[in-house]
N, CA, C and O of each residue as an XYZ file, in Angstrom:
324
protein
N      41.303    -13.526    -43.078
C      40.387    -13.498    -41.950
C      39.899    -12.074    -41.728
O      40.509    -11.031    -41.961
N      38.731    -12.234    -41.252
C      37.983    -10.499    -41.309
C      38.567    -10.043    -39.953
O      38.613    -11.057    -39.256
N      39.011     -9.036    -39.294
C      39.108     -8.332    -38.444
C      38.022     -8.250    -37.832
O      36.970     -7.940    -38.390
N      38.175     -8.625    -36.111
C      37.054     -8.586    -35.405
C      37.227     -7.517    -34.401
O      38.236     -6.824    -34.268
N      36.072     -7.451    -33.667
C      36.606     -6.158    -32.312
C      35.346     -6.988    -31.179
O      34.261     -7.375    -31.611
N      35.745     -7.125    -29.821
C      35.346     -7.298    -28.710
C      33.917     -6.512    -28.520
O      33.790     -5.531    -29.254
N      33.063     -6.742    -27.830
C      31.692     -6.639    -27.849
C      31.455     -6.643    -26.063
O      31.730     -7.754    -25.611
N      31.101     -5.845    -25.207
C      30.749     -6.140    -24.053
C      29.232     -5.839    -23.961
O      28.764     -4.722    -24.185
N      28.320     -7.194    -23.527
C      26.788     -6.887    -23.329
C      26.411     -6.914    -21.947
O      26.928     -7.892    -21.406
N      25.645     -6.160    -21.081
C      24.801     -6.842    -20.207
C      23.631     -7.141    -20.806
O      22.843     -6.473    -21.477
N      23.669     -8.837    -20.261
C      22.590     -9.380    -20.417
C      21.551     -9.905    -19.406
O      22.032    -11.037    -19.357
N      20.752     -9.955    -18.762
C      19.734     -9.980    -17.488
C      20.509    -12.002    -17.257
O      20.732    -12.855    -18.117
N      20.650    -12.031    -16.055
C      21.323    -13.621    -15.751
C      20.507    -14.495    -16.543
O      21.065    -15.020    -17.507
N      18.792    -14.870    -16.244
C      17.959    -15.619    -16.640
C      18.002    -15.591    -18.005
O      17.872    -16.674    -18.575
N      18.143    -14.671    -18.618
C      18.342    -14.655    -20.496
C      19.449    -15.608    -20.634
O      19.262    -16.779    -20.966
N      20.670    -15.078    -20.364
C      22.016    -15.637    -20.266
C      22.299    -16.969    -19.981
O      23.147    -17.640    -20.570
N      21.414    -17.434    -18.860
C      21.163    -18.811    -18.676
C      20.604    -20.053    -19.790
O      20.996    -21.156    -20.168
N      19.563    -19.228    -20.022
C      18.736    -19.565    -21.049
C      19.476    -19.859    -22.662
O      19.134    -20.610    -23.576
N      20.635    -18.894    -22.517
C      21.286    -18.750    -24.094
C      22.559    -20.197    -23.645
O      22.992    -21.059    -24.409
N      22.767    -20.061    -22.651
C      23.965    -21.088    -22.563
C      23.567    -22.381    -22.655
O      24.420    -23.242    -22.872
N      22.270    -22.711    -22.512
C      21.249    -23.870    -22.684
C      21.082    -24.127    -24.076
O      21.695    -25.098    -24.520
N      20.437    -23.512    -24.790
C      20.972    -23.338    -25.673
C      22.078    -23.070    -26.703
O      21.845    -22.661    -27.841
N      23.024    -23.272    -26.326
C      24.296    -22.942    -27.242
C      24.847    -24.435    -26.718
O      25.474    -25.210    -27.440
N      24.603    -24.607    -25.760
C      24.855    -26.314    -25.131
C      24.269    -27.482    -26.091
O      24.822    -28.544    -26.378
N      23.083    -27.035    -26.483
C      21.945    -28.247    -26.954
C      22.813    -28.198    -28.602
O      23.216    -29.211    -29.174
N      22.943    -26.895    -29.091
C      23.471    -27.051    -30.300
C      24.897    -26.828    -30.395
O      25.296    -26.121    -31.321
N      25.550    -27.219    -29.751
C      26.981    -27.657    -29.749
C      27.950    -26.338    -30.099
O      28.907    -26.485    -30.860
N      27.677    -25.178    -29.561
C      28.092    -23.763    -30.199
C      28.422    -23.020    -28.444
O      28.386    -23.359    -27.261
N      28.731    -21.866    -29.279
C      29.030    -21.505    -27.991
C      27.997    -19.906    -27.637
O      27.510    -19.409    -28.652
N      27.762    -19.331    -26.587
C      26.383    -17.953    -26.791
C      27.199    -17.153    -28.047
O      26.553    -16.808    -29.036
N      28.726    -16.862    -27.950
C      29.122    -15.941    -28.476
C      28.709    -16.275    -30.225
O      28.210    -15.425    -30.963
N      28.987    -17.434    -30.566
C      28.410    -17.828    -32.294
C      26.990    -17.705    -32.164
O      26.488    -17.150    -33.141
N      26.012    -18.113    -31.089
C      24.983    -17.729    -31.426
C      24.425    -16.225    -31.536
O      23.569    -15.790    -32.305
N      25.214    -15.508    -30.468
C      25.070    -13.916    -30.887
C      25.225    -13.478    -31.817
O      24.417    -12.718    -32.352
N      27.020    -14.050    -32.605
C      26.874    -13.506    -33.971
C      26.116    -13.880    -35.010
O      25.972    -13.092    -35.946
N      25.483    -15.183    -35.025
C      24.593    -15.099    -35.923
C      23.473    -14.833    -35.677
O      22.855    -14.948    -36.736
N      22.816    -14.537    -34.891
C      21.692    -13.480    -34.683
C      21.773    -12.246    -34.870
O      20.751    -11.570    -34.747
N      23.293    -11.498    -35.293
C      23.245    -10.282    -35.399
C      23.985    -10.001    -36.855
O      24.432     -8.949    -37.312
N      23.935    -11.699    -37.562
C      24.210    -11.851    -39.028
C      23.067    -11.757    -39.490
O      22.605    -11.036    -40.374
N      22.576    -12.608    -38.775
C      20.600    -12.516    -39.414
C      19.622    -11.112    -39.723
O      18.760    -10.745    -40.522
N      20.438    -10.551    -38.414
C      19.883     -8.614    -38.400
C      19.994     -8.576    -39.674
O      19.135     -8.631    -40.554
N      21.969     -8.400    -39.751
C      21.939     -7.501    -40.731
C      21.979     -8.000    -42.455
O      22.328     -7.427    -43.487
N      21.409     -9.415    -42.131
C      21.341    -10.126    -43.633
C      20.019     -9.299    -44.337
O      19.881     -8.615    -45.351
N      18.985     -9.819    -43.050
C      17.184     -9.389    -43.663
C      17.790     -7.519    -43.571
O      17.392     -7.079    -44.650
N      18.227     -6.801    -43.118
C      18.102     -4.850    -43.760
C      19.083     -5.057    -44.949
O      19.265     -4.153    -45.765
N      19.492     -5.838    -45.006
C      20.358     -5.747    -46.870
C      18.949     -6.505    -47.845
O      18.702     -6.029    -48.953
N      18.205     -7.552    -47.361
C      17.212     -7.775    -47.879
C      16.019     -7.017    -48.048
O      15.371     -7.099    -49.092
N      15.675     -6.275    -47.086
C      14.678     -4.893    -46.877
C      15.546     -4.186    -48.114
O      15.130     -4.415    -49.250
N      16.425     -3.556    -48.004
C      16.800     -2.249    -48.817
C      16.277     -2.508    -50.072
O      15.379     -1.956    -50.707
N      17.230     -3.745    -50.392
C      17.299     -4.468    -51.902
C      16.048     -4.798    -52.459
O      16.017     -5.156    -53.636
N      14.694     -4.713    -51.595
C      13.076     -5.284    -52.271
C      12.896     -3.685    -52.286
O      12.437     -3.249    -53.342
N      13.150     -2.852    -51.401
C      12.560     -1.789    -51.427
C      12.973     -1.281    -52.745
O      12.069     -1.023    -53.541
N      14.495     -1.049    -53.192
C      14.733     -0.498    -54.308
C      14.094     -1.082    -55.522
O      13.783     -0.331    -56.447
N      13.842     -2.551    -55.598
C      13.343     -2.986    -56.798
C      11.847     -2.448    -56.851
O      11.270     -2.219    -57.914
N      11.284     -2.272    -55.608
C       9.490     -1.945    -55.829
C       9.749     -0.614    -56.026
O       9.256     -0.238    -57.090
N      10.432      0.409    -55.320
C      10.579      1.203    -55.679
C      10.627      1.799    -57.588
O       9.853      2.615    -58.089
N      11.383      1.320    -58.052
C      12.204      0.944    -59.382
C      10.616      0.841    -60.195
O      10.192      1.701    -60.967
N       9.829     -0.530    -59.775
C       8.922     -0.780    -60.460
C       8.111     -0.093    -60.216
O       7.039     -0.639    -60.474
N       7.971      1.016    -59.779
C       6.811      2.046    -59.847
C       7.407      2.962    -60.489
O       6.820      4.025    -60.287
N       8.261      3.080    -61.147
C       9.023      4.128    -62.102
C       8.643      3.840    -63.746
O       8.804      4.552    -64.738
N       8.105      2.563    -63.592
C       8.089      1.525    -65.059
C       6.967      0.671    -64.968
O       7.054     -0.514    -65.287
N       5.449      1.409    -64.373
C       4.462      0.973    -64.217
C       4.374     -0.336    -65.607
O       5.333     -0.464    -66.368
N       3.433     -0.984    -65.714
C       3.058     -2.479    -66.212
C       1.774     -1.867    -66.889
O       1.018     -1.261    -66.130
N       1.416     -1.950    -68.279
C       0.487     -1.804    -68.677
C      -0.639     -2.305    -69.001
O      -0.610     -2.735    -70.154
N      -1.484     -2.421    -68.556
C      -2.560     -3.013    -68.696
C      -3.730     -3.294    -69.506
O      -4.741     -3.943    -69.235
N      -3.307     -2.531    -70.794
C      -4.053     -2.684    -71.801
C      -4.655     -1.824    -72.138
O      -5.313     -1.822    -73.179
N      -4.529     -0.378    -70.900
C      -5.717      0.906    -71.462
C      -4.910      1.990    -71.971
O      -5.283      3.071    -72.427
N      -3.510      1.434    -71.791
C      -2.466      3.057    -72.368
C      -2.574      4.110    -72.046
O      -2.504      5.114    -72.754
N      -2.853      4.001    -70.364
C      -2.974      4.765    -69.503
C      -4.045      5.934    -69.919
O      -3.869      7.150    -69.991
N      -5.304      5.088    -70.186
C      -6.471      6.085    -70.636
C      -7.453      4.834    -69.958
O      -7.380      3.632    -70.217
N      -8.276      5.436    -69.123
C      -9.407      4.556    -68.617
C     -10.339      4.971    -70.126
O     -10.420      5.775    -71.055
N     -10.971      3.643    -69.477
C     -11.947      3.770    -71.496
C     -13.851      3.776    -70.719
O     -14.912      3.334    -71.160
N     -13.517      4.442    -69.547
C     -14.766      4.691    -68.676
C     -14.725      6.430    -68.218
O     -13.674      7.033    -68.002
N     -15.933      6.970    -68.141
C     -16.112      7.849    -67.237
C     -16.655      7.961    -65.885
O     -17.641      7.252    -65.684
N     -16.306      8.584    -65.039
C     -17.218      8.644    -63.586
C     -17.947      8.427    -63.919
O     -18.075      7.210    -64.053
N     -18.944      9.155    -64.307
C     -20.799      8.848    -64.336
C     -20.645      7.378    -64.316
O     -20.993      6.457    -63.578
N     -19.984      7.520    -65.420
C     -20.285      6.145    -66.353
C     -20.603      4.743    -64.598
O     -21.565      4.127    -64.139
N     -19.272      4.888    -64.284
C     -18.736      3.772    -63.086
C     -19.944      4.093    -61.849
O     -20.262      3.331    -60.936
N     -20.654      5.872    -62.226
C     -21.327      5.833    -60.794
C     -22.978      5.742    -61.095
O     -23.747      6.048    -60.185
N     -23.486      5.322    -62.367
C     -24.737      5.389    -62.986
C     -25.413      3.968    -62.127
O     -24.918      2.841    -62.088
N     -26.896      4.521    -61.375
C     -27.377      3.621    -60.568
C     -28.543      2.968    -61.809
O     -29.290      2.033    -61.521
């Protein structure tokens, strides 16, 4: 079992109300719904990091496109009216 530690929030009553209504409708209690709202946080910034490093990554190992990193145009060329 993971080691847990106690959490004290103020929360505004009407929120609080609102969450116990909810935690009622889905058979849970606020405190499971807190933690998984604050599983969800920190699921999507392990998901952020992890896209960032791969795009990151793939701009290290650009994709070639067929010109071998030589445009086969000149300015003029692209700006000739």
């Amino acid at each position: 079992m993971i080691p847990t530690q106690n959490l004290t929030l103020r929360v505004p009553k009407p929120l609080l109300k609102r969450l116990k209504l909810v935690a009622a409708e889905r058979g849970t209690s606020v405190t499971a719904l807190l933690l998984a709202a604050l599983r969800d946080v920190d699921e999507r910034r392990s998901q952020y990091a992890a896209a960032r490093k791969r795009s990151l990554a793939a701009m290290d190992r650009p994709t070639d496109l067929g010109s071998h990193g030589q445009a086969p145009w000149t300015r003029d060329e692209l700006h000739e009216r």
